[in-house]
C-alpha positions in Angstrom: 52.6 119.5 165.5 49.9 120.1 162.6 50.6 120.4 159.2 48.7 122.1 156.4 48.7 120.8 152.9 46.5 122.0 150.2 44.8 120.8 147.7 42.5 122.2 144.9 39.7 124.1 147.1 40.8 122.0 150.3 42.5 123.0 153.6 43.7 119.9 155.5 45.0 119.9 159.0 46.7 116.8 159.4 44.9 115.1 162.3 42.3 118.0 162.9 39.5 119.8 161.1 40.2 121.9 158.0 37.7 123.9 155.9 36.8 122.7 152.5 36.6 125.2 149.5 34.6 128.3 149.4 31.7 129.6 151.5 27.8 130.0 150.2 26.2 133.2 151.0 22.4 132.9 150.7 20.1 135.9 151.5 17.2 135.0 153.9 15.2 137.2 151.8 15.0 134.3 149.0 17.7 135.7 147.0 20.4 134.3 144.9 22.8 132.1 146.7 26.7 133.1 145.6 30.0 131.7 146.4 32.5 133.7 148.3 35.9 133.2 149.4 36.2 133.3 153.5 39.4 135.8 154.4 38.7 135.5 158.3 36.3 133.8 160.4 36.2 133.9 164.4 33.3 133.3 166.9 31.8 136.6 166.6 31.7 136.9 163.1 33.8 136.5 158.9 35.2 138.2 156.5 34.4 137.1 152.9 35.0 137.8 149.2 32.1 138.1 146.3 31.8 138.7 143.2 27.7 139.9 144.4 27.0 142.9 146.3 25.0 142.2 149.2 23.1 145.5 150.9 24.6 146.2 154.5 21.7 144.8 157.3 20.9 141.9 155.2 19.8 138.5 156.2 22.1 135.7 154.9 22.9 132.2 155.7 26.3 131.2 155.6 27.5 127.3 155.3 30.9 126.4 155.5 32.0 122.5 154.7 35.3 121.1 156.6 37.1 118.2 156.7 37.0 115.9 159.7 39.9 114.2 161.3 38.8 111.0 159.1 38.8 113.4 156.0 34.8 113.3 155.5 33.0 116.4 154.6 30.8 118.0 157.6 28.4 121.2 156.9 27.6 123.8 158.9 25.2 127.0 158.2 25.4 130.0 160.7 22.7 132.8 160.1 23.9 136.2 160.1 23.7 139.8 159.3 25.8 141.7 157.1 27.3 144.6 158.4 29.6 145.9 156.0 30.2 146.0 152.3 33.0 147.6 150.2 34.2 147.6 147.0 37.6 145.2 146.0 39.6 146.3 143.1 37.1 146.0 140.3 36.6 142.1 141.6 33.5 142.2 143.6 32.8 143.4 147.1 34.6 142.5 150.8 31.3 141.8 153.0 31.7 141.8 157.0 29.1 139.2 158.6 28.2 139.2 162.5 27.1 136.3 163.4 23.3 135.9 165.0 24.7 134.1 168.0 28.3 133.6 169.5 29.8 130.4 168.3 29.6 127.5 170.7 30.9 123.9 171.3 27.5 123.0 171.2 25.7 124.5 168.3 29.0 125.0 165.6 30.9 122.0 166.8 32.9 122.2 163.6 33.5 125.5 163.3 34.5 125.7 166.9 37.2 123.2 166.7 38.7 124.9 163.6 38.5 128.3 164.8 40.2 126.2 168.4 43.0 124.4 166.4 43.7 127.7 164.4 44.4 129.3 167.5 47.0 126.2 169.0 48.9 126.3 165.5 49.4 130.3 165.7 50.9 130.1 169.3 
């Protein structure tokens, strides 16, 4: 059975991959990078948290650090589009992000095996 500790802007699964921290949100368009919290992730697509607005149909890159099973950091960008953005109680905007391509095995290995082990701990 896994178990989930915290720790200041970790996320540990005991034995198993665990994000690390917040995301980065970079507009393709040379923009401003900005940190945003990640709500929900899944193969198609996340949901995040920013203080920035970020116009809907825009360009970004997101990377997303996670902890191995030997508790060293691993990064992994994933290009996408945003397709949503609304307002969140006077804190910044809720931004919806389809991914460019379906999440594979073989091209988001860690993000696979999180978004796998997520799904074995909620059963």
């Amino acid at each position: 059975m896994s178990t989930i500790s915290r720790a200041p802007s970790k996320i540990y699964i005991a034995g198993h991959t665990g994000l690390v921290g917040s995301a980065l949100v970079s507009p393709k368009s040379g923009g401003r990078a900005c940190t945003a919290v990640l709500d929900n992730v899944n193969k198609i697509g996340a949901g995040l948290h920013t203080k920035d607005r970020f116009p809907s149909n825009e360009k970004v890159t997101v990377s997303l650090a996670f902890l191995d099973s030997d508790r060293v950091e691993q990064q992994e960008k994933l290009d996408g589009t945003v397709a949503w953005v609304r307002p969140w109680e006077k804190k910044g905007f809720l931004i919806g992000v389809v991914w460019d391509e379906l999440v594979t095995k073989e091209k988001n290995r860690w993000l696979y095996y999180y978004l796998e082990e997520t799904l074995k701990a909620s059963v």
